[in-house]
N, C-alpha and C positions, 0 to 999 in steps of 0.2 A: 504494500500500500504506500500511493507518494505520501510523504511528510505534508503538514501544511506549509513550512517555509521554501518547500521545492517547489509547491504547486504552480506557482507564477511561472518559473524557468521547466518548461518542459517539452520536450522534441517530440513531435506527433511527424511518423513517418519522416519525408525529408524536409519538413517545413518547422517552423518555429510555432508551437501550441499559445498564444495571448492568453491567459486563464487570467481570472479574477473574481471578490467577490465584493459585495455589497458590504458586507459585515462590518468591515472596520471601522468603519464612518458610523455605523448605526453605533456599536458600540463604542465610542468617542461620546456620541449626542446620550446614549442613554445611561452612561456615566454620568455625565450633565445634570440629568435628568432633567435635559429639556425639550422635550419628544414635542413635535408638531406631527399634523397631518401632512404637510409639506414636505418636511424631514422624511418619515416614513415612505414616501411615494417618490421620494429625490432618488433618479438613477441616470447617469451618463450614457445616455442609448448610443448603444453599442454593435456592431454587425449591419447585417443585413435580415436579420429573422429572431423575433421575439417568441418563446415560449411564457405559456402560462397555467402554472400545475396548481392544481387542489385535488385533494382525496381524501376517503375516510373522513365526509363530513357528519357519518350515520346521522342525517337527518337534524339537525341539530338547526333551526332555523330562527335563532334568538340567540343576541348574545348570552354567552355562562361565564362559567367558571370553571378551570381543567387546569389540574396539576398533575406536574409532567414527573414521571418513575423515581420514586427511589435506588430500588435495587432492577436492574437491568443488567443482567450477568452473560457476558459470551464463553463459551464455549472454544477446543479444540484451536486453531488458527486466529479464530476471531476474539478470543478471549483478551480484555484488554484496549481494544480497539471501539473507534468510534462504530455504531450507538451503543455501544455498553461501558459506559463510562458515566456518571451523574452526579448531581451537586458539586460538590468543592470541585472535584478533579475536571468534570464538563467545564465549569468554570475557569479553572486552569488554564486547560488546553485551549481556548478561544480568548483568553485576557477576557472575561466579564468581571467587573467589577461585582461584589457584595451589595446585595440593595439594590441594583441596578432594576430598571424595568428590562433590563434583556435577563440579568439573570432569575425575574418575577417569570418570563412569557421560556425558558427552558430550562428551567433547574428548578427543583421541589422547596428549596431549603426556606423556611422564615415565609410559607407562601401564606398563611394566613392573615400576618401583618402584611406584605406587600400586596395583598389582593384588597388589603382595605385600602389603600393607596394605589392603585394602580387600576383597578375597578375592572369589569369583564373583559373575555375576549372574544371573538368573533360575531356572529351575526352575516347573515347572507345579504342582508344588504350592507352591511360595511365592504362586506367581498365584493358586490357589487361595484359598490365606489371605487375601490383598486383596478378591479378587473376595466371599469371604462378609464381608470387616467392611463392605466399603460396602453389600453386600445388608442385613446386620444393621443396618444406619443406615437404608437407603431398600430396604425390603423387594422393593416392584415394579423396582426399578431395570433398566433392558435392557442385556441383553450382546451385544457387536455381535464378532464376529469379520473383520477384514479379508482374509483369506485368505491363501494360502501356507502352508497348515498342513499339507496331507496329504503333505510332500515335508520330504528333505534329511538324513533318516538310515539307518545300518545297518539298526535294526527297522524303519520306516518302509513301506523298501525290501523287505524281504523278509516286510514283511506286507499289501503292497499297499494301504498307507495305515491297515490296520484297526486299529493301536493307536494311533496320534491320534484314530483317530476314536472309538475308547473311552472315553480320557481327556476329549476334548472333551465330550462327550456328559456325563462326568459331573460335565461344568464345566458343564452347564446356559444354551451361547449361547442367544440369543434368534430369531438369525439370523447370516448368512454368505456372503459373498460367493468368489468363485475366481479363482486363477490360477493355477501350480503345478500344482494337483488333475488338470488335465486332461490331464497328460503320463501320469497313469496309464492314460490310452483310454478314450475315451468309456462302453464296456460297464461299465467298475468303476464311472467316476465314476457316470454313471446307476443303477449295484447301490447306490452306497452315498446316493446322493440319495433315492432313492426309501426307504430305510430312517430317512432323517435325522428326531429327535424336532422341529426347527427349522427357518425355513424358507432357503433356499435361492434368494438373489437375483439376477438381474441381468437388468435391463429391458434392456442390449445385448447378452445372449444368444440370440442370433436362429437358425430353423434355416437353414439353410444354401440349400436345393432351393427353400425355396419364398420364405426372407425374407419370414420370419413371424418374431412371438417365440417361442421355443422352450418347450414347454408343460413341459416337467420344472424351469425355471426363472423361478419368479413376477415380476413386473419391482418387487413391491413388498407391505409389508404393513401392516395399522395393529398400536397397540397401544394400548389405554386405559390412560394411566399420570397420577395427579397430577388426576384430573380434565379431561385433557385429550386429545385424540386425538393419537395421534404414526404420523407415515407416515414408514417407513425403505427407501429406494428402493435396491435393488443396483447397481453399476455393476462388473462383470468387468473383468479387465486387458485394456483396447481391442486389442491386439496379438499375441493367443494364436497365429498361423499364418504373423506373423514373425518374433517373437523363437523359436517353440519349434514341434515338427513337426507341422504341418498334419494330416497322415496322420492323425496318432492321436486325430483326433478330425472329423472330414472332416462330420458333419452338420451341426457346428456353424461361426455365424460373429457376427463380434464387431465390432468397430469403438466410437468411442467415441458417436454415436450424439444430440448435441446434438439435434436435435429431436426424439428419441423421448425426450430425458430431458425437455424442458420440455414433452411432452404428458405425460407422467408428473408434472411437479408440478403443472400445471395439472387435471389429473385427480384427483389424490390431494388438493388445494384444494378442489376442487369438490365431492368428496365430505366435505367437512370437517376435511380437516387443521386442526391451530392448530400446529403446527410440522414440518418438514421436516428430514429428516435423508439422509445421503446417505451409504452401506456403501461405498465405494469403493477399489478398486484402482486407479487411474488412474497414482497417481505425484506427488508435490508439485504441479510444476510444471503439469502438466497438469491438475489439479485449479484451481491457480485461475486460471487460464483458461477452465475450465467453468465455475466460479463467474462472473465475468465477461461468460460469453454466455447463462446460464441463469437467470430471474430464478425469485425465491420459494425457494431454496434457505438454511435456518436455519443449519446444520452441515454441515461435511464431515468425514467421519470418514477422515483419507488413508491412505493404503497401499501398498506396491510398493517405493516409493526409500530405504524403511528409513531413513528422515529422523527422527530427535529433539526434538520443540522445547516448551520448557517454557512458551510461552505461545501463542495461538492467534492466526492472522492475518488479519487482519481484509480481505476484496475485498469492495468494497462493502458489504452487508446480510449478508454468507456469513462466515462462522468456519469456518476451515482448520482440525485438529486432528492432528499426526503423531506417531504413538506409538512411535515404533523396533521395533526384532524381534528378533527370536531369542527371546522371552518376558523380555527385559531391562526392559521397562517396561509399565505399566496406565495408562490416561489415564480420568479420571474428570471427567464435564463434566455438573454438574448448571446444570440450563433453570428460568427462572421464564416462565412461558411463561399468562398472561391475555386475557381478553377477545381470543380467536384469534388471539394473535400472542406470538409471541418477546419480553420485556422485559427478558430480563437472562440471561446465562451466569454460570456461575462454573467453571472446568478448573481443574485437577494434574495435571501429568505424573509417577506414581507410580516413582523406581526398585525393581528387585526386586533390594536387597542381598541375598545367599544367607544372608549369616553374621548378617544383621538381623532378619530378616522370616522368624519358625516357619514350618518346612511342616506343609502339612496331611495329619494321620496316613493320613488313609483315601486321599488322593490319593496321598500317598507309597507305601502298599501296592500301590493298582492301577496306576502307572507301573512298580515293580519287579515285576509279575507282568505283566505286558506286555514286560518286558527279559529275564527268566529263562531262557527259552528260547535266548537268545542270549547270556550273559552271559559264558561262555568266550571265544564271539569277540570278541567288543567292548572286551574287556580285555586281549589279547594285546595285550606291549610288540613293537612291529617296531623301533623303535628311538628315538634322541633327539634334542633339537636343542639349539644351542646360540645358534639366533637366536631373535628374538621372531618368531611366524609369525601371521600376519595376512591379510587377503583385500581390506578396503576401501580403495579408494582409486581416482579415474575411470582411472589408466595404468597401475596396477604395484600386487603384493601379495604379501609374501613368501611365500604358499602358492603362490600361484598360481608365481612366481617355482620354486619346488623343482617344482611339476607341470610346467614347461614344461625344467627339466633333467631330468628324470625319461623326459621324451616323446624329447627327443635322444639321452638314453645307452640308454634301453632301445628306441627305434626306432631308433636310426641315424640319425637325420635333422641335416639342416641347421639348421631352423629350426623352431621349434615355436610353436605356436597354442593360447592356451587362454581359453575363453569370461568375458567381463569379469560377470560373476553376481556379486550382492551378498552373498551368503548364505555362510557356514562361519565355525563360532568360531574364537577365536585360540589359541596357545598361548604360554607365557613361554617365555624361554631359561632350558634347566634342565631343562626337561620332560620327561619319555618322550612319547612319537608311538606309540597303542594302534591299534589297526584299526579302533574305534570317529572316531577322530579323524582318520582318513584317509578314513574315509566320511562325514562329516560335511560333506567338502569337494568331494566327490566325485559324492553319491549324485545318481542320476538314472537315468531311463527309459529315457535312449539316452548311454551312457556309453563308446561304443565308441572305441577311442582307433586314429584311421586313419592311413594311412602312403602319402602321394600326391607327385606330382611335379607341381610348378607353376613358370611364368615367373614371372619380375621383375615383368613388365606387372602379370598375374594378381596376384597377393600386393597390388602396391599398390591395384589396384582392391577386393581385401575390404579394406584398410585404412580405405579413401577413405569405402567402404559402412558402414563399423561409425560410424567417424568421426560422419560423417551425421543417424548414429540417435540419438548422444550429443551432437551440436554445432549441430545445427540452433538456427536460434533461435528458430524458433516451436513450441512445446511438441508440437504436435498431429505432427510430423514425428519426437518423440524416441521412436524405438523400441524401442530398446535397456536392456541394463543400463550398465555400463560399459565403456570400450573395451576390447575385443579386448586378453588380455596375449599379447607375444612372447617366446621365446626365441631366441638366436644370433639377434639382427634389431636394429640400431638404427635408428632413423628421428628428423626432425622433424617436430611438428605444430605449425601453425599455426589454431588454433580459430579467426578471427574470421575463414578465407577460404571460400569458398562448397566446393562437394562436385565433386570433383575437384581441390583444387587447397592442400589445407590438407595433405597429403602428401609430403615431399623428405628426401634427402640419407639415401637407405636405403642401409644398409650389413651385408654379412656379418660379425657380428663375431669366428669364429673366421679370418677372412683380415684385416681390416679394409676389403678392398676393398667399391667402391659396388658393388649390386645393378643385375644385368644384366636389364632388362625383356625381351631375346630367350632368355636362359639359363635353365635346368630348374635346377632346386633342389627336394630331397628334403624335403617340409615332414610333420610331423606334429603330429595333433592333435586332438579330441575334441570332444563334444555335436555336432557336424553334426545338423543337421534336415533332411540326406537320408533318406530310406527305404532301407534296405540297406545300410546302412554298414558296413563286417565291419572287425573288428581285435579284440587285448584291452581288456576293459572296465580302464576310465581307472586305479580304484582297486587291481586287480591290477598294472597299470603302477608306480603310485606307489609301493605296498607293495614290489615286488621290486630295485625303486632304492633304498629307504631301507634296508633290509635290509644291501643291499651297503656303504649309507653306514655303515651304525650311529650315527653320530653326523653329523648335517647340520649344515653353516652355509651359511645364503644371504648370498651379497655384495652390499654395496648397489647398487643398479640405477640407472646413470645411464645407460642407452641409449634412453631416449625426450628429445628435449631440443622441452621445451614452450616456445612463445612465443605472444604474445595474450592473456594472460590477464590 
């Protein structure tokens, strides 16, 4: 991986690479702390061809509130290396100053007080705002959306995606890649693809019967932008029928698909590309790793890991670009792009301060005329908390932390189990907890929240299996989101030992005794990607426990005890 003090000096083929980033200057002003909408939006247009990446907004069409991972561990090769690096050391490695609003909008640390200070981030009409000053600077500019959009709230949910896909639509992407989308079932997604003004990518969307590429999904498009032709190739979240239910989408299949993607650039070359770009959901890691096996790829436009990073990273001749989510950032990466080939980038990782950055009027009316219908419920207080509530982090999150009390007191169970998924904004301590905010963390296609009886043995082998998907050390192995969180369950894990064997010293913790691998234990718990799961949906769970709470506090969680790292 280049250094970031190389990154400026670097030989692409036999020409001179111009790389550069935005950062330095933002973090200069947010030192200052004296952030404008001007400042924010201030870039030296650069090249001949402007990009414009967002992803992984699951739905999220109001400004929040989203703190960014604590513990974020790599593995194998990557271990060490940008995104698994956080607070102090992230901070480090970028010169962010303590306090700073850069180190508020990508580092966890002190976020409570600097979110009272620094106030929400994102909003689709602030993205708005951005997305037209850079269009107003570079007219043609392409809007790439990464996917994860049609999922992950109240409306979302009970409009079967139709109000993202409103707003999106009148965000004017260019194109679009999926993941998420397809827990809606194949029939929506196919209703709302086939109505899409934009096109609809991914060359490892394959059908399923016959493994072919699936004709409702192009593997790729050009664009004349700059004088130059640009090929933007789709690449789908490799793993749609392990991490999420097969069933509900059963024509299709996925994988991540290495030699269909280098006949794809070798094809979209041949007809003339002068620059390559890649829509991808893969996920950081797995992204450059495919960079690494795939040659002629110019850009990766990453997606999935919800990763942050203010400057782009360089495998070989390929630029990584990860733009975080929940609609918290815009990454803007204009190409000088000559005599058919790539000579220079120039990125910004754009934040979307709320209280910095105007919305725009008209995106403002059509998101609140997409909420109205629903506005009663989404606003009912159920009640409030008195922690900071939170979701990321690879072992534990204090939402998920009150979901997996929530599963014990209102199942009766033992132990509870709730899916390690990156996605749901946070909230300070102080807050009210609306219904809006319980689905936010919540929402999903199969949210049934089940109530089963498992051995000792059992329980450790899903540990072992989530473990796996998260710890492997070759990318193309990481399945998953983040581990598996427990409730009433402590364990060790040991990341650097192979799959079976990074799992010990399980414990009930309302007995303190170890976990009987011949003994039945009442476990509950929710998202299963079985077909037929019957129980209450998750978020009626949550809501009837905080109710009872009125006022929550989650205790700190030392029941996972990490070593390896």
């Amino acid at each position: 991986m280049i250094s970031r003090r190389d990154f400026l000096q670097v030989s692409m083929a036999a020409s001179a690479l111009v790389g550069a980033s935005g950062f330095g200057n933002w973090a200069r002003l947010a030192a200052q702390q004296a952030l404008s909408q001007d400042q924010l939006l201030e870039f030296d247009t650069f090249g001949n061809i402007s990009l414009i990446h967002i992803t992984d907004i699951h739905a999220q069409l109001k400004p929040i509130y989203f703190r960014e991972p604590e513990v974020n561990l790599g593995v194998g090769a990557n271990k060490g290396f940008v995104p698994h690096i956080t607070g102090a050391d992230f901070r480090k490695a970028y010169g962010i100053a303590d306090g700073s609003p850069t180190a508020y909008a990508l580092t966890h640390d002190d976020f409570s007080a600097l979110a009272q200070t620094y106030g929400r981030v994102g909003g689709l009409d602030r993205v708005a705002t951005v997305v037209n000053a850079i269009r107003a600077d570079r007219p043609d500019a392409l809007l790439l959306d990464g996917g994860d959009t049609w999922h992950g709230s109240y409306t979302c949910h009970h409009t079967a995606g139709q109000d993202m896909v409103n707003v999106m639509n009148a965000l004017k992407p260019d194109a679009m890649t999926f993941h998420w989308e397809f827990t809606l079932g194949s029939d929506r997604v196919n209703e709302i693809v086939e109505g899409l003004p934009f096109a609809a990518l991914g060359q490892n969307i394959f059908d399923a019967e016959w493994d072919e590429p699936a004709e409702m999904f192009k593997p790729y498009k050009f664009f004349d932008r700059g004088g130059a032709k640009v090929a933007v190739i789709g690449q789908a979240f490799p793993y749609m029928p392990i991490a999420n239910p097969g069933w509900m989408f059963p024509e299709y299949s996925f994988g991540i698909r290495d030699e269909n993607m280098q006949a794809m650039v070798d094809e979209v070359r041949a007809a003339g590309a002068d620059v390559v770009v890649i829509l991808s959901h893969n996920g950081f890691d797995v992204d450059k790793k495919m960079a690494g096996k795939v040659s002629g790829i110019d850009v990766i436009l990453s997606g999935h890991t919800h990763d942050a990073l203010p400057e782009p990273v360089l495998i070989g001749q390929t630029h990584i670009i990860a733009s975080g989510s929940n609609g918290k950032f815009v990454s803007r990466v204009d190409l000088d792009v000559r005599g058919g080939q790539m000579m220079g980038l120039k990125h910004k990782l754009i934040p979307i301060f709320s209280d910095v950055i105007a919305p725009d009027p008209a995106m403002t009316a059509l998101i609140d005329e997409q909420r109205a219908p629903y506005a009663t419920e989404l606003a009912e207080v159920i009640g409030r908390t008195d922690s900071l509530l939170y979701r990321r982090g690879n072992f534990n999150g204090t939402w998920d932390d009150l979901i997996c009390d929530a599963l014990i007191s209102e199942r009766e169970a033992d132990i509870a189990m709730s899916p390690g998924v990156r996605w749901g904004p946070s909230l300070r301590p102080g807050d009210d907890i609306t219904r809006e905010d319980i689905w936010n963390v919540t929402s999903m296609s199969y949210g049934q929240a089940y109530r089963t009886e498992m051995t000792g043995e059992f329980i450790k082998v899903i540990l072992e299996d989530v473990a796996d998907n998260i710890f492997n050390p070759d990318p193309y192995y990481q399945q998953g989101g983040d581990m598996v969180r427990v409730g009433g369950l402590g364990y060790r894990i040991d990341i650097t030992q192979p799959q079976g064997a990074r799992i010990s010293e399980m414990t009930l913790l309302k007995t303190g005794e170890a976990i009987d691998p011949a003994k039945t234990y009442v476990v509950a718990g929710w998202a299963s990607v079985n077909e037929g799961t019957e129980g209450p949906m998750i978020w009626d769970v949550v809501e009837s426990h905080i109710r009872k709470q009125g006022t929550v506090t989650v205790n700190p969680n030392n029941s996972v005890n990490v070593v390896g790292v």
